[in-house]
DRENTORKOL-3810 file (N, C-alpha, C; in nm, 4 decimals):
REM DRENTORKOL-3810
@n.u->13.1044; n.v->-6.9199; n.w->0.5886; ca.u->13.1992; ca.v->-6.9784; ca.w->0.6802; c.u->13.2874; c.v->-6.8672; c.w->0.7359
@n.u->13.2911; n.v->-6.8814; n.w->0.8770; ca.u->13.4223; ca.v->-6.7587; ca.w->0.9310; c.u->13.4878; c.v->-6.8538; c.w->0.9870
@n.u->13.6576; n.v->-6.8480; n.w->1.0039; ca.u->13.7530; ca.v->-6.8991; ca.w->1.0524; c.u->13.8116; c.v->-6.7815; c.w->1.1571
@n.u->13.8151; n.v->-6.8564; n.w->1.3394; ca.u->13.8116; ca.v->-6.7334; ca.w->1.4139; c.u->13.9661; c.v->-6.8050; c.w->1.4657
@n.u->14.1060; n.v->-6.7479; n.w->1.4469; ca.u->14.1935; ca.v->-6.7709; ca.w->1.5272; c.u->14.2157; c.v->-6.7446; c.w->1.6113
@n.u->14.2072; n.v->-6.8244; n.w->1.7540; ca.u->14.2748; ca.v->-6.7895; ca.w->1.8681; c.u->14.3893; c.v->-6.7909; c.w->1.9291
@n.u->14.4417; n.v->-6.6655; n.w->1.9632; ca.u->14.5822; ca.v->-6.6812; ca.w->2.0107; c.u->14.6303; c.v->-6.7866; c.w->2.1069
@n.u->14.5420; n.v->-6.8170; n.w->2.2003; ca.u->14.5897; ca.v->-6.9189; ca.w->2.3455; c.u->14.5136; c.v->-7.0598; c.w->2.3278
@n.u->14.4657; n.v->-7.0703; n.w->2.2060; ca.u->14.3215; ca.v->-7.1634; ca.w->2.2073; c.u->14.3077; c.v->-7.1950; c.w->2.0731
@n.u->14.2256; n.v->-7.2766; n.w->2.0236; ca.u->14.1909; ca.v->-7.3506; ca.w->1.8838; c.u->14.1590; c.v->-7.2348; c.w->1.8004
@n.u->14.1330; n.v->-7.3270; n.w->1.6791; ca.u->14.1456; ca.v->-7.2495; ca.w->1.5653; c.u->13.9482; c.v->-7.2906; c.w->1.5316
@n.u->13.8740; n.v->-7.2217; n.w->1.5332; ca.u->13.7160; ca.v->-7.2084; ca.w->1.5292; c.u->13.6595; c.v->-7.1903; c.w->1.4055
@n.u->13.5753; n.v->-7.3260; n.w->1.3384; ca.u->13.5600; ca.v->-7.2960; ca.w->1.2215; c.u->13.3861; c.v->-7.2786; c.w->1.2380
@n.u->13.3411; n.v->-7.1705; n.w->1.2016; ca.u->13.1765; ca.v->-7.1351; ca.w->1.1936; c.u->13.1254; c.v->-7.1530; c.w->1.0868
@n.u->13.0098; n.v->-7.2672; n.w->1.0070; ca.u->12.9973; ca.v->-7.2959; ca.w->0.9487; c.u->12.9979; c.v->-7.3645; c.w->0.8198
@n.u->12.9316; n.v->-7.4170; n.w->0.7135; ca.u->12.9649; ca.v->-7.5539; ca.w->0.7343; c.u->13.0869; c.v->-7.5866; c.w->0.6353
@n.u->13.1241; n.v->-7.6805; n.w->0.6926; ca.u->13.2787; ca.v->-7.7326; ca.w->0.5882; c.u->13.2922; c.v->-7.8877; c.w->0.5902
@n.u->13.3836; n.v->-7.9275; n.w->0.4987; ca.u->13.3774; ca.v->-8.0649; ca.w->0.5060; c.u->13.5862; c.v->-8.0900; c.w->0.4963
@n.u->13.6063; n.v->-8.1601; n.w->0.6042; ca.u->13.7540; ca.v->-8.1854; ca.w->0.6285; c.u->13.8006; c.v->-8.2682; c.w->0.5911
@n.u->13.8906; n.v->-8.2717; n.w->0.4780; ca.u->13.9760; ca.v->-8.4233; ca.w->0.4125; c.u->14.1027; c.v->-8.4565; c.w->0.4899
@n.u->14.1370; n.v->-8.5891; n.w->0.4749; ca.u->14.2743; ca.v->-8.5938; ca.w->0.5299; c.u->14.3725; c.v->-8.5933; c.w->0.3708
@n.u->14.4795; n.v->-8.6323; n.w->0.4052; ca.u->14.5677; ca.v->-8.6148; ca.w->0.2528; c.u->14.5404; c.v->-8.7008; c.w->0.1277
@n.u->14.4434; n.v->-8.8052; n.w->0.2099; ca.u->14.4108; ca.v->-8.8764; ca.w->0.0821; c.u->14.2645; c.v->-8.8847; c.w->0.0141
@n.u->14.1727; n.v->-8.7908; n.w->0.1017; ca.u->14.1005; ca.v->-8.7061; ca.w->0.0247; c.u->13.9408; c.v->-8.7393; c.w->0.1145
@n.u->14.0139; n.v->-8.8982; n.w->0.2127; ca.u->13.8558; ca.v->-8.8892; ca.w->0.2796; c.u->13.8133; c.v->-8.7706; c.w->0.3731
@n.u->13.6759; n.v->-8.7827; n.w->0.3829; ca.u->13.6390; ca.v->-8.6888; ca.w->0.4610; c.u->13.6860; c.v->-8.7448; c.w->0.6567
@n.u->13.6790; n.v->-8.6314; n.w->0.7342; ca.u->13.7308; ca.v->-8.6510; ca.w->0.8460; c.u->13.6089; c.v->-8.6099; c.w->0.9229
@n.u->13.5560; n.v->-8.7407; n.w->1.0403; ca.u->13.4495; ca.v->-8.6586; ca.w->1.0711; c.u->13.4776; c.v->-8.6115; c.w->1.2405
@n.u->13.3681; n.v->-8.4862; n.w->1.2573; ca.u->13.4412; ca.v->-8.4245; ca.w->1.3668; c.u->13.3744; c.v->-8.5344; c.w->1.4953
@n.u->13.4740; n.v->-8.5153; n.w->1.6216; ca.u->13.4155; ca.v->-8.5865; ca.w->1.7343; c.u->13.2632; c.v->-8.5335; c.w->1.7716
@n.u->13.1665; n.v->-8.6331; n.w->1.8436; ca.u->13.0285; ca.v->-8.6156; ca.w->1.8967; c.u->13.0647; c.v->-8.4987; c.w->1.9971
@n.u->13.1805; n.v->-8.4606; n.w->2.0614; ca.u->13.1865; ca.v->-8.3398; ca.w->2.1707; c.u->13.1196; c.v->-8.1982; c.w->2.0548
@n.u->13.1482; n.v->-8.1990; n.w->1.9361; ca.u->13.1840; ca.v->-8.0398; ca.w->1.8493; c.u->13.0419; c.v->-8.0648; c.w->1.8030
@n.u->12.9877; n.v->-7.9413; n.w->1.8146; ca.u->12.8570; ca.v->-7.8874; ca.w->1.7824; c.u->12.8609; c.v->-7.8733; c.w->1.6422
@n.u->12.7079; n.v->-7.9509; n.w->1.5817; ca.u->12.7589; ca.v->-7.9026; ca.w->1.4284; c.u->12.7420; c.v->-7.7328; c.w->1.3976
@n.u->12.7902; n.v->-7.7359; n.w->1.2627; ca.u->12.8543; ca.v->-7.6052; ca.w->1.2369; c.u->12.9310; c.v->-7.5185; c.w->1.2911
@n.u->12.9890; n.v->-7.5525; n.w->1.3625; ca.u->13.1202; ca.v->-7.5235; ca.w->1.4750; c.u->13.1894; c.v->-7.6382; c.w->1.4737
@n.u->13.3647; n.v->-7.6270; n.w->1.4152; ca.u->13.4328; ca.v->-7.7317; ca.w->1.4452; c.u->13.5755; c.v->-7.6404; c.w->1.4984
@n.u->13.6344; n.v->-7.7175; n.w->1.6258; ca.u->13.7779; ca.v->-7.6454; ca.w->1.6635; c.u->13.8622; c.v->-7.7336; c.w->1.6383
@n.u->13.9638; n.v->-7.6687; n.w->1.5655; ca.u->14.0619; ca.v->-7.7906; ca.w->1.5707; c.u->14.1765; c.v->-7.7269; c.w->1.6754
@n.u->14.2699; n.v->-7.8219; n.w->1.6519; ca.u->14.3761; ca.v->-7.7843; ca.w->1.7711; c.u->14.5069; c.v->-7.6852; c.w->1.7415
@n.u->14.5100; n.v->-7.5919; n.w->1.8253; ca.u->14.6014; ca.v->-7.4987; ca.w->1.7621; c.u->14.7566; c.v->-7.4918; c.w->1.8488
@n.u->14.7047; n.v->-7.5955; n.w->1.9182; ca.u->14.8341; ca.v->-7.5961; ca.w->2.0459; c.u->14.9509; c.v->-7.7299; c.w->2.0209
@n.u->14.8869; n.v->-7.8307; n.w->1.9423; ca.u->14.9320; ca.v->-7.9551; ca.w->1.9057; c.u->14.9607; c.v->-8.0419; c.w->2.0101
@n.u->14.8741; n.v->-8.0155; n.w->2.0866; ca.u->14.8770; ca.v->-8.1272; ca.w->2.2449; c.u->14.7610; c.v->-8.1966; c.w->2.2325
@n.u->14.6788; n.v->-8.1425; n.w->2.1730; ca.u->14.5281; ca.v->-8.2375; ca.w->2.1760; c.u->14.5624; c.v->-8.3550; c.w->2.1532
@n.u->14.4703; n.v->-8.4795; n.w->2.2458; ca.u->14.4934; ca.v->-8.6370; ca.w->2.1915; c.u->14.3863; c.v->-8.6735; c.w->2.0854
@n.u->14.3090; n.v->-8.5543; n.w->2.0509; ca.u->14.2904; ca.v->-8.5885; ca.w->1.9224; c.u->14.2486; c.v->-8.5242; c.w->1.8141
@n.u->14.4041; n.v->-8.5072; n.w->1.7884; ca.u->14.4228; ca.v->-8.3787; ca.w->1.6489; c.u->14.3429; c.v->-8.4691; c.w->1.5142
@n.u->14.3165; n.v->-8.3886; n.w->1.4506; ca.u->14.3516; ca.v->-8.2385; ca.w->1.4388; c.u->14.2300; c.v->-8.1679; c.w->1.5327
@n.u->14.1362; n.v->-8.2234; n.w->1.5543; ca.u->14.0605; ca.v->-8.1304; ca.w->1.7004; c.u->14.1093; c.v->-8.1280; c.w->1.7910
@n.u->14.0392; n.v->-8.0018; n.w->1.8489; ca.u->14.0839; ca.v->-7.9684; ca.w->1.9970; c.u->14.0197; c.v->-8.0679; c.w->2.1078
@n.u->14.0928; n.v->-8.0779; n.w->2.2190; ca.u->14.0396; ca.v->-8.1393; ca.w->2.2731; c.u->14.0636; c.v->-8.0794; c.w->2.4205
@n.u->14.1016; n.v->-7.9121; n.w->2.4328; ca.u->14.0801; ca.v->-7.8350; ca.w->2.5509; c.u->14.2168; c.v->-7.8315; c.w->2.5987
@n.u->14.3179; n.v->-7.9174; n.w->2.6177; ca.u->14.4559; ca.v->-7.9395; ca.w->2.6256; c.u->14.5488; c.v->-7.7946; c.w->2.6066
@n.u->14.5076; n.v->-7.6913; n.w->2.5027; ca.u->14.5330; ca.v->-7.5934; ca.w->2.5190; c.u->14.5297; c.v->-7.4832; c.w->2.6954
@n.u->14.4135; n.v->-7.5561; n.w->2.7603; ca.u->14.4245; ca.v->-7.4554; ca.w->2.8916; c.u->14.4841; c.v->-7.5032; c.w->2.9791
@n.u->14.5819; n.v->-7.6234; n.w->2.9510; ca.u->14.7088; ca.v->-7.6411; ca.w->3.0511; c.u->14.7822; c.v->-7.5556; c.w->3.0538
@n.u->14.8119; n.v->-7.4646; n.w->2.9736; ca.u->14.9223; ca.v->-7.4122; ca.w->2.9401; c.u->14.9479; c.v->-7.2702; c.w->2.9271
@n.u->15.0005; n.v->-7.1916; n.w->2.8931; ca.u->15.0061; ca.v->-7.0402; ca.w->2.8896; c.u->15.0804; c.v->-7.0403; c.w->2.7440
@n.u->15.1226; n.v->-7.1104; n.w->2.6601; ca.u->15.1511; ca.v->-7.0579; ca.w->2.5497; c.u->15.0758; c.v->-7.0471; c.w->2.4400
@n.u->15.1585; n.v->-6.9761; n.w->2.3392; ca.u->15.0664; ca.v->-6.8974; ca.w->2.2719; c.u->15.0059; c.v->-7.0681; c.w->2.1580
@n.u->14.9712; n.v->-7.0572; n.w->2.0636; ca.u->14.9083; ca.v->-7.1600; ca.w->1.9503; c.u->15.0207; c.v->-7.1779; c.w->1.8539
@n.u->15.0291; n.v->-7.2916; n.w->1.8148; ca.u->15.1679; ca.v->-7.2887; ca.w->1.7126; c.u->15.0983; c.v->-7.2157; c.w->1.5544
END
């Protein structure tokens, strides 16, 4: 697995992982995210966090 942070853009996870929420189910990624590639959202505008959902290229700031 590599985790690729982007400064202006999501956070890129390469290979494979499995995502819980706090109570331990698994979270599955939207039909847009290619498997073994999941982005989540690094800008906190996506409508649907924790993935990205591109909402990042409105904008010019940096990723929280």
């Amino acid at each position: 697995m590599e985790v690729i942070i982007k400064p202006k853009g999501p956070i890129v996870i390469d290979g494979p992982v499995t995502l819980r929420d706090p109570e331990g189910n698994e979270i599955t990624p939207p039909p847009k995210q290619r498997a073994g590639r999941i982005k989540l959202c690094g800008c906190g505008r996506s409508k649907i966090r924790p993935f990205c959902d591109g909402s990042h290229k409105e904008t010019d700031d940096q990723a929280v």
